[in-house]
N, C-alpha and C positions, 0 to 999 in steps of 0.2 A: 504494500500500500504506500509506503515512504516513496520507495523509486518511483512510482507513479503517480505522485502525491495524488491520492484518493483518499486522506486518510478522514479528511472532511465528508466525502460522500457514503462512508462506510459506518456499518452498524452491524457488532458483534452479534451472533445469538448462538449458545449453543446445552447441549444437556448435558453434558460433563460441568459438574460445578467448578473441578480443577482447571479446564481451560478456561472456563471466564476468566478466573484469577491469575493465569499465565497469560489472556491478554494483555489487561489490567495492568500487571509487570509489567509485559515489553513497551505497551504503550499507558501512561496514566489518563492522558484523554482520549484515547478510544473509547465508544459508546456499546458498551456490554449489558445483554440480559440474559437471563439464565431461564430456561425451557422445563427443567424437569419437576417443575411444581412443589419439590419437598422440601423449599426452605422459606421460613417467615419472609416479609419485607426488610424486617430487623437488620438479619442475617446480613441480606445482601446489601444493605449498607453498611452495616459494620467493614465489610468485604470490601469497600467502595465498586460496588456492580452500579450502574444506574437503570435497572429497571428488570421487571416481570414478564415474562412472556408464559403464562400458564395456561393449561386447559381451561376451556368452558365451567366443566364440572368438578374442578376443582375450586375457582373464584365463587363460583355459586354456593360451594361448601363452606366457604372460608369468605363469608363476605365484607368480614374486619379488617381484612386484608387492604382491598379495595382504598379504606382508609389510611392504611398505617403505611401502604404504600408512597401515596398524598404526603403525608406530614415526613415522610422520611426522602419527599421528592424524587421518589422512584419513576420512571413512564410505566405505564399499565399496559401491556396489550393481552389479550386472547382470543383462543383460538379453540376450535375449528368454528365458530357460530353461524349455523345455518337458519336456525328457528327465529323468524321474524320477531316473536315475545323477547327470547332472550337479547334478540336485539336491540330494542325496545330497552329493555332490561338494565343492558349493558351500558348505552348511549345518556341512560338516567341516572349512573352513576360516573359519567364522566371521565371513561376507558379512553387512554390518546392512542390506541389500535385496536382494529377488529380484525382479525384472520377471517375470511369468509369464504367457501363455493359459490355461494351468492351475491355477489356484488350490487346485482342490478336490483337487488331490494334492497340491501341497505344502502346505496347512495339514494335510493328512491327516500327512505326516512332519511337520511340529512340532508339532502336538498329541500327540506319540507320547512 
């Protein structure tokens, strides 16, 4: 990314908690979230990760999360949401990504 300076246009994601943190190192402003859903928000700022990318049905389990993400200034996104409700859902608590198969319903709800 450096040789090609992309480093601006790039954003980490991965489910090994270890490689966030080996990004992290190599670069400290690289933008890392972590996929595999088993760690608090806490955590990953303890960690300096800057954000969540968790399942659907995991946020929905954990909807404190959603919060502590917020005050700990994590970015939120999830994923896979196809179900217009949970999108609905999602966009009410003020997720900055939505992974979807369906796009053209939910830009249909935020173009609204």
């Amino acid at each position: 990314m450096r040789r090609q300076k992309a480093q601006a246009w790039v954003e980490y994601i991965a489910f090994d908690y270890d490689v966030c943190k080996q990004v992290k190192a190599l670069d400290p402003y690289a933008k890392v979230a972590y996929l595999s859903s088993d760690k608090a928000p806490e955590v990953l700022a303890q960690d300096g990760l800057d954000g969540l990318d968790y399942h659907v049905s995991v946020l929905k389990k954990n909807e404190a999360w959603l919060t502590e993400a917020r005050q700990k200034q994590l970015s939120v996104n999830v994923w896979t949401v196809n179900d217009p409700v949970a999108m609905d859902w999602f966009l009410s608590h003020n997720v900055d990504f939505i992974t979807t198969d369906e796009p053209e319903v939910l830009l249909g709800k935020v173009a609204n």
